[in-house]
N, C-alpha and C positions, 0 to 999 in steps of 0.2 A: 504494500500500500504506500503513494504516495504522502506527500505533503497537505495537511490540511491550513488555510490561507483564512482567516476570520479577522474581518476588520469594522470596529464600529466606530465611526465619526459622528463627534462632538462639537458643540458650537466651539470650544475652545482647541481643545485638544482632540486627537484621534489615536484609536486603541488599537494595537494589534499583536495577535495572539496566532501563532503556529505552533500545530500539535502533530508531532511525529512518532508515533505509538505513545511510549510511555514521556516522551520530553516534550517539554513545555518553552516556548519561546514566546517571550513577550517584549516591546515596546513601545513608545508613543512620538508621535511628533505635533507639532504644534498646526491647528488647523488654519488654510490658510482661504479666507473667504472669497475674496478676488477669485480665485480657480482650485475648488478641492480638489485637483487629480493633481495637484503639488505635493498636498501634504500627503497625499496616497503614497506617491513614488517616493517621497521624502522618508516615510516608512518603511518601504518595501526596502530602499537602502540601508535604513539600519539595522533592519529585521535580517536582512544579507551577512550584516559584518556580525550579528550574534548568530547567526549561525554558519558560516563559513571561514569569519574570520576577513574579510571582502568582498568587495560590494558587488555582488555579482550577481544582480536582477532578473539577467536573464536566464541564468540556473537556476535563482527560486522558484522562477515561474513556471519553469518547466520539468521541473521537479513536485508540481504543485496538481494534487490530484483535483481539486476544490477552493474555488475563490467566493467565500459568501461576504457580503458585505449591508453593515446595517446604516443608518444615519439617524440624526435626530436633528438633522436641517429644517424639517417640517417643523416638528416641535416648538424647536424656535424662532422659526419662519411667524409662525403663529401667536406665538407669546409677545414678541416682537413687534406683530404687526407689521412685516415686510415682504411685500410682495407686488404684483401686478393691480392695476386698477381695473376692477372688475365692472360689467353692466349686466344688468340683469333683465330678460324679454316676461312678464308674466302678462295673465288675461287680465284684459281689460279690468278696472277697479282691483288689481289683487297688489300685491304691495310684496315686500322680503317679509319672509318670516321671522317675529318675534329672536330675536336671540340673546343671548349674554353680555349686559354690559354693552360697550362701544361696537359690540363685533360686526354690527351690520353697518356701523357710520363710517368703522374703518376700511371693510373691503369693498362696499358698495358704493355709500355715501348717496349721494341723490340720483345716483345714476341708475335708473327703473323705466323702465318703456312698457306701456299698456299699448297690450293688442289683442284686436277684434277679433274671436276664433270664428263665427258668424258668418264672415263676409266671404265672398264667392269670388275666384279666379280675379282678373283685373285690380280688383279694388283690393285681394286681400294680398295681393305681390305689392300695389301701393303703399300699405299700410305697413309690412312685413319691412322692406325699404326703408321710407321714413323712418319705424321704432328704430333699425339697426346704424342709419347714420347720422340721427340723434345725437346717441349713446355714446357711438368714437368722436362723433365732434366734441361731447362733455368730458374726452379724457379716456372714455373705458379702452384698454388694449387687448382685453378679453372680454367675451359676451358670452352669458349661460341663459341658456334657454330654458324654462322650470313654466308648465302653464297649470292651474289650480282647476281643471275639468273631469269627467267622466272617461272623455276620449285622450286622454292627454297623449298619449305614443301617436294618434294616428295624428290627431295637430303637431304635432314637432315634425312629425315627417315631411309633413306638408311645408312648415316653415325651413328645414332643411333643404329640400327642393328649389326651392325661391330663394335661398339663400346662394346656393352654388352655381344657379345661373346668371345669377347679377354679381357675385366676385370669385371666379372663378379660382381654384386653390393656386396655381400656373401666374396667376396674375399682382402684382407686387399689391394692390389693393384689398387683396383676399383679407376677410377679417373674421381672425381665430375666435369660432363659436361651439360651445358646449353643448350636448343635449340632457339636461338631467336623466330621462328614461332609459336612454343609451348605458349612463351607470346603473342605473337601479330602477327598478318598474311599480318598488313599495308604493303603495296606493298611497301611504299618508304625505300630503305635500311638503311640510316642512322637513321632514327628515330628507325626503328628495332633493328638494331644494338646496339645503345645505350640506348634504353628500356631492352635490354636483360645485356647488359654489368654491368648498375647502380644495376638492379636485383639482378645479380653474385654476387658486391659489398657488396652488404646490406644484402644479404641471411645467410651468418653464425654466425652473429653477432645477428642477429636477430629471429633467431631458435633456438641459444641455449638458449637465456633470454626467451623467450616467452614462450617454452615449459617449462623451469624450472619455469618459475612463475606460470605457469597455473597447472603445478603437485602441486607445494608448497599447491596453492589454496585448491586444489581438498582434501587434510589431512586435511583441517577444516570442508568437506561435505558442502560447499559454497552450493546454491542452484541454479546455476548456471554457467555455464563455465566463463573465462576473453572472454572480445572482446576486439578488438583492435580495436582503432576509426583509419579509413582510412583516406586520404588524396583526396577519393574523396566524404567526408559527412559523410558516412554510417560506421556501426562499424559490425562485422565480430568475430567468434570465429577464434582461431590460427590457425589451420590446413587449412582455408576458408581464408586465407589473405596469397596474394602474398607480396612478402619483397618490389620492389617498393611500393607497394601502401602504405608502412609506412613511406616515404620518406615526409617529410614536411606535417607530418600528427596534431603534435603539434600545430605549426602555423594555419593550417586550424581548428584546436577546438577554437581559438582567432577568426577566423572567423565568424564561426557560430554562438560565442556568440554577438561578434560585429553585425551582421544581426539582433539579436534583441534586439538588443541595438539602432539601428537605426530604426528598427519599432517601439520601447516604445517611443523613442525621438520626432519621426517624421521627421529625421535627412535624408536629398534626397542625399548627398556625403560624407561618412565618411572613412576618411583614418586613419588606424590602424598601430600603431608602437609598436610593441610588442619587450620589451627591456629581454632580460635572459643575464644568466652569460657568452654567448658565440657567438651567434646571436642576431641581432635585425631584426626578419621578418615584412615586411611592406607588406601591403595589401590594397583592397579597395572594401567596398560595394555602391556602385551605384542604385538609384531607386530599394532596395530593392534585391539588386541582387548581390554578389560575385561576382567580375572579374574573369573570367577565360581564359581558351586557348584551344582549341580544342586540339592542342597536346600543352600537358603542355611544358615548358620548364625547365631544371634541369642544373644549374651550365653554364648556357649561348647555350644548345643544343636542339633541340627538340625532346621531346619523341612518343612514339605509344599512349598513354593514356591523358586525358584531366586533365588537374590540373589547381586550381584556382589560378590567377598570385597573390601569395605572393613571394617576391624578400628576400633574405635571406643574408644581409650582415652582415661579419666578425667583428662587434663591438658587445659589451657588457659588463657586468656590470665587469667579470672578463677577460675581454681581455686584452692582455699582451700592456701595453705603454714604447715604449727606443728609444730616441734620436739613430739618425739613420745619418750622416753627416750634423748634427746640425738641423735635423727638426727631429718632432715627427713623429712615426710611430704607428698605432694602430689596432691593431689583424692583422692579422685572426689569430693570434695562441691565444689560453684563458690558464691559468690555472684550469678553471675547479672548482668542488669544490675538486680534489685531486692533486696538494698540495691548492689549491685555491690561492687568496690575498695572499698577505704577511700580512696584520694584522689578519687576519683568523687564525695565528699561528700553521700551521700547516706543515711548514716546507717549503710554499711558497718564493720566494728572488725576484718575478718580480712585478713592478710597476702595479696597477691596476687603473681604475679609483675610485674602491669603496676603495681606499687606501688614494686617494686623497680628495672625500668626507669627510673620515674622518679626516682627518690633517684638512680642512678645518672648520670643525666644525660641517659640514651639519648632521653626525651621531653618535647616541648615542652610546658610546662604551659597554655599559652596559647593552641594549635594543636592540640588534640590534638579528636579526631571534626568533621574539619573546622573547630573553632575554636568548635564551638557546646556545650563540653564545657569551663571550665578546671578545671585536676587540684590537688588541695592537695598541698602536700609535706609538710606538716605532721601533717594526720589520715595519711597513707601511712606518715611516720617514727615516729608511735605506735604504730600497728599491726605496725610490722616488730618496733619494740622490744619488744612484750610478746607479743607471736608466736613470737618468731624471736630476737633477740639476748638479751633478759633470760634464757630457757629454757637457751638455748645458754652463756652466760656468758662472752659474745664483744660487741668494739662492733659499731658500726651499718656499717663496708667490710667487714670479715667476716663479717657476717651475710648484707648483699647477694649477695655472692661465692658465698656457698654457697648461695641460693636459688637465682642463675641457673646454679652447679653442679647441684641439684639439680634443678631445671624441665627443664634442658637434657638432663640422664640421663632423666629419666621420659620426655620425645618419643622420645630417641635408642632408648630400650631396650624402649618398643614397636616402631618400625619392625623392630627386629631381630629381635624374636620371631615375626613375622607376618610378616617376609618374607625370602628370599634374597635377598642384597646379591651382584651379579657387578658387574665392572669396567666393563662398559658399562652401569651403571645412573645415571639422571639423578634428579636430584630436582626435583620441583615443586615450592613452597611456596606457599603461600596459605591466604587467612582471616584474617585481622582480626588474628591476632598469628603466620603464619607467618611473616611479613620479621624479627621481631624478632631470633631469632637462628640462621637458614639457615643460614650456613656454618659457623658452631660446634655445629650438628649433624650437619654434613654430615660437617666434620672427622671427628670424636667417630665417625663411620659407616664413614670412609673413601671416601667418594662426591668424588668431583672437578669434578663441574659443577652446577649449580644454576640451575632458573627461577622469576625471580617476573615471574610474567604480570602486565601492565601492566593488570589489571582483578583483580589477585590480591586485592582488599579484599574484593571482590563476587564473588569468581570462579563461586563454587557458583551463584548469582543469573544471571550470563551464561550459563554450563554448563546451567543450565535450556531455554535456549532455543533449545537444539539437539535439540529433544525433539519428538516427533509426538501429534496425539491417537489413542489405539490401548488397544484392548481385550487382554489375553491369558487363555486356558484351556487348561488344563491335565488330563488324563480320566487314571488309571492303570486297566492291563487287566490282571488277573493271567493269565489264561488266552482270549485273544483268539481269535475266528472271525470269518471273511467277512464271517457277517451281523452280528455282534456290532459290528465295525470300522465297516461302513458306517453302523448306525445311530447309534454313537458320533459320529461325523463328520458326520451328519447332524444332531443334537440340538447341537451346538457350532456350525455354520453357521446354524442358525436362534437362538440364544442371542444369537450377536454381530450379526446382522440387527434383532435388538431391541435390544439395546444401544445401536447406532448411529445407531437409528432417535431412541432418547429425547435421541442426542444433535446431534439436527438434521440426520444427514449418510445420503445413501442407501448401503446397500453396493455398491452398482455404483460410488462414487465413491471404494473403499478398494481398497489391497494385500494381500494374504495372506500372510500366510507360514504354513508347515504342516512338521512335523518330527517324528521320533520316537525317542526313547532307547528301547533296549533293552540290558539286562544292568544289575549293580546294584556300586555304589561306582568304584571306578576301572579297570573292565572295561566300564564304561558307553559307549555310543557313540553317535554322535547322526548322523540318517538323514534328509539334508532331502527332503520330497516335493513332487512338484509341484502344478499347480494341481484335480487331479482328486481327490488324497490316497486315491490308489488301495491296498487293502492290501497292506504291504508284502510279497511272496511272498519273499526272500531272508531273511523274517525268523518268516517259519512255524517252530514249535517254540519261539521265543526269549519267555522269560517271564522278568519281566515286560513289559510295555509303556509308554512311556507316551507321548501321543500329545499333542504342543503345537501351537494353532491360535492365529495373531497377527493381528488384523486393525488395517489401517495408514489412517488419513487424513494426508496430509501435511500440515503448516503453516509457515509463513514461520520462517526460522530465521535463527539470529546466522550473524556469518561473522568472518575473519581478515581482516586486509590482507596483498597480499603484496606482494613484491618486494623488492630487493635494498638492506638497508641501505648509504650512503654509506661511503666511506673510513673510517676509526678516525680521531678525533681526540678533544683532549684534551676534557672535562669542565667546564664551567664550575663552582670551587667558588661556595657561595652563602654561605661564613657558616663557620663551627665549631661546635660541639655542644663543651660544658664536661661532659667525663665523669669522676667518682670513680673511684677505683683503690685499692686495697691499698698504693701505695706512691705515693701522690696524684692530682689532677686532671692531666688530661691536654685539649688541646683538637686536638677529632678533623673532619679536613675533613666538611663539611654539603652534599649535592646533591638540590636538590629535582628532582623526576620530570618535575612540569610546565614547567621551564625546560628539562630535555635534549631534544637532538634526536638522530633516527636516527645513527648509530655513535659517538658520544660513548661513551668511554671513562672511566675514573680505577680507579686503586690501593689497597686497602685498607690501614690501618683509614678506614674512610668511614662515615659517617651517610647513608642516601638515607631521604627522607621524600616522601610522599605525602600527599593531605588524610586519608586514613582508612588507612594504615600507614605504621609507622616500623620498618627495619631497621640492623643493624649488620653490617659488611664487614670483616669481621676482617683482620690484616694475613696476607700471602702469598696473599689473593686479589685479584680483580680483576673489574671487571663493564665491561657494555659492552651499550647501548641498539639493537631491533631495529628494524626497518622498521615491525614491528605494536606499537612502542612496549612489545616485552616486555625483562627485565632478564636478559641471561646472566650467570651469577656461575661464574667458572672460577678452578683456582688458577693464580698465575702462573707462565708459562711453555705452559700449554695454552692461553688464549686465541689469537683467529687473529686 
């Protein structure tokens, strides 16, 4: 078996994880937003010199049995509020769908065109016209068609029609239009709606990186196309992946790796806090199982497609912190890693919180991204000053104090709003600045045990590659019959036979899965079928329907080590960490990761650092190293 290739891109940073049986190779490079296929290949070369010792791309590549690749560009596309200016075509009197907050004033704004679905040939090509060169004259560079009818597929058709004769795609005037039914045929309009709308959003941001990555690829004779890990499990070549389904596709690779992280553990509630430079996505596996939503939710709306409920709040490692009428405020806006941190020196001036780690003491300036990264303290202590202590009218231990008061409320006080805390809840952390400070959110939660998986820098990145290549479709039936069902089933089994086909693999060589909900909100129930997908008679009368067809090719996937960590012994300390305080420096025992071996122990307060995270172990906890080199963080007295 060749090289497995898992890469998941972060607003800041980007992860990358090759697994060659039992060996684990990881790094990071800095995301670079002007063109992600930089920080790709920026990656691929250092991920080269850790595993051959030089840089030599085009042996990994092709040595590479598997390139799955996730992002979280959507994500923060979204958070951000960055992207194209959308217009929207609905029937006459209908308006955008209600949404969350600013989200309809930021993607649409007043850009709505009412049309007549009524009018007949002539007059309804006039009216179809006029709404669409309205729209682009108001700015829209994208137009989604979503109309609120009975007939709604056979009206968009018809506006489709009229649309490609008056600007032909050939023609530099052609203007890019969505048809919501096209994605999704869900009777209900808002979720149409704004399944079609987020789509718009994410689509050109997302097409031009993805095909430019995947051409770059293709000059080295890779021996396989990129796929893109989706957001619902499965990973997918570029041209076979719609742009929603990259949406909180990241996050869901921390998923799947957390899913077995919780069958290795034997762990029955494990809540994940996945910390990057711009988001912190929380999630949760349950008895073995992803949370999820039959229609996902995105940005507080419901969408046509099912997404596993990870909640994506606006803190992280490089989100912007500034006294705001004497209190702190923290993200949604990040610097990113371009200009990043202000000790990152790279032209950043806004307060972060890994700015404040470092004043604090918690990070090495000299070690910190591997060592290929040193951090100023100096541009960091400007920035805090005139961010944060001069606003505030406080020195520079007080001002620290209360960012990491403040950072640590913003993690703690999303988990809580998004999820039920019970006493057998564990926490995960990971992501590039989870370890920073775990158990003082956990505290802050009341959670008593804590993992940071011994691959928690890159976890999302391993979590990837526990993923299949596999198609899913999804058909709603409001009013279902026999022959309606079978031909339904019939048009979805010949759909993912071409699918699978374009993507080199015969369907004799895939799995199925086939199921169907019926009843609507939390009356829903879900009805697996077999391989015949015979209709369901216990389900005659029951409307709506909706009928999911999954087809599975297997691929080589990561795995755990098991077995039984050694004895508990002590800890080798490696050093001290000189950390500030309110009431001075203090020097806090230092244990680096790669010196511990399986059941080494020690006591917090502790510093553990790794080449790409640094955590603090507050005191009244205690951690202790597993078999699979993960870190259990218990308070003392529950370690075993």
């Amino acid at each position: 078996m060749g090289k497995l290739i898992n890469i998941d891109n972060g607003g800041t940073l980007t992860d990358f994880c090759v697994l060659e049986g039992a060996r684990v190779y990881t790094t990071k490079s800095l995301t670079t937003p002007h063109d992600l296929s930089k920080c790709l290949f920026d990656g691929l070369r250092k991920m080269a010199r850790e595993v051959y010792g030089t840089e030599e791309v085009d042996r990994l590549l092709q040595e590479t049995d598997c390139i799955r690749y996730s992002t979280t560009q959507g994500t923060n596309a979204l958070v951000e509020r960055k992207g194209p200016r959308l217009g929207l075509l609905v029937t006459a009197g209908g308006a955008v769908p209600e949404g969350a907050g600013d989200l309809a004033a930021s993607l649409v704004g007043g850009r709505v065109g009412p049309l007549g679905t009524d009018l007949e040939d002539a007059a309804f090509d006039k009216e179809v016209i006029g709404a669409v060169n309205a729209l682009a004259s108001q700015g829209a560079n994208r137009i989604v068609v979503s109309l609120d009818c009975e007939d709604f597929e056979a009206q968009e058709r018809r506006i489709r029609q009229v649309v490609r004769r008056t600007y032909p795609c050939h023609l530099l005037g052609a203007v890019p239009l969505l048809f919501a039914s096209e994605i999704s045929n869900d009777a209900d309009y808002a979720r149409r709606t704004w399944t079609a709308l987020f789509n718009a959003f994410l689509h050109p941001a997302m097409e031009r990186f993805l095909y430019h990555t995947d051409h770059r690829l293709k000059q080295f004779r890779t021996r396989n196309p990129l796929l893109v890990f989706r957001n619902d499990g499965g990973s997918a070549r570029v041209a076979k992946t719609t742009a929603i389904k990259t949406y909180s596709s990241g996050p869901r690779g921390g998923m799947e790796g957390a899913r077995a992280l919780a069958e290795h553990y034997g762990i029955r509630r494990l809540l994940t806090c996945d910390i990057g430079g711009t988001t912190t996505d929380i999630g949760l596996v349950e008895d073995g199982e992803i949370a999820a939503h039959r229609h996902g939710v995105v940005e507080g709306v419901a969408i046509a497609f099912p997404l596993c409920d990870v909640f994506s709040a606006g803190v992280g490692g490089s989100s912007v912190i500034r006294a705001v009428a004497g209190t702190l405020r923290v993200g949604p806006d990040s610097v990113g890693a371009a200009p990043g941190p202000a000790c990152f020196g790279l032209g950043g001036k806004q307060a972060t919180i890994t700015d404040a780690f470092l004043l604090l003491g918690l990070l090495d300036p000299e070690g910190y991204f591997g060592g290929d990264l040193a951090l100023s303290r100096e541009r960091a202590e400007a920035a805090v000053v005139a961010q944060v202590a001069g606003p505030l009218g406080c020195d520079l231990p007080h001002a620290l104090e209360a960012m990491v008061e403040a950072w640590i409320g913003a993690v703690a006080e999303a988990i809580r709003n998004h999820f039920t805390l019970t006493p057998d809840t564990t926490l995960a952390a990971f992501g590039g600045a989870g370890a920073f400070a775990a158990t003082r959110v956990a505290t802050r939660l009341g959670i008593e045990r804590v993992i940071l998986p011994g691959l928690a820098a890159v976890f999302s990145a391993f979590g990837v590659g526990f993923s299949d290549l596999a198609q899913e479709y999804q058909v709603h039936l409001d009013e279902p019959d026999e022959a309606m069902w079978r031909e339904t089933v019939a048009t979805l089994r010949a759909r993912a036979q071409r699918d699978m086909f374009a993507e080199g693999i015969a369907i004799e060589d895939c799995t199925t899965e086939a199921s169907v909900l019926a009843g609507v909100g939390a009356e829903t129930e879900r009805h697996v079928l077999d391989d015949a997908c015979a209709f369901p008679a216990g389900l005659v009368g029951s409307t709506p329907l909706t009928l999911q067809l999954r087809v599975i090719k297997r691929l080589a996937r990561g795995r755990f080590n098991g077995g039984d960590a050694p004895p508990a012994s002590p800890a080798p300390v490696q050093g001290t960490r000189r950390m500030a305080g309110r009431d001075g420096p203090s020097e806090i025992p230092l244990y680096r990761v790669e010196t511990l071996a399986p059941g080494h122990v020690a006591s917090g307060p502790a510093v553990i650092e790794d080449p790409y995270f640094t955590g603090l172990v507050d005191q009244g906890w205690r951690f202790r190293l597993t078999a699979n080199r993960d870190l259990i963080l218990e308070r003392e007295g529950e370690c075993a």
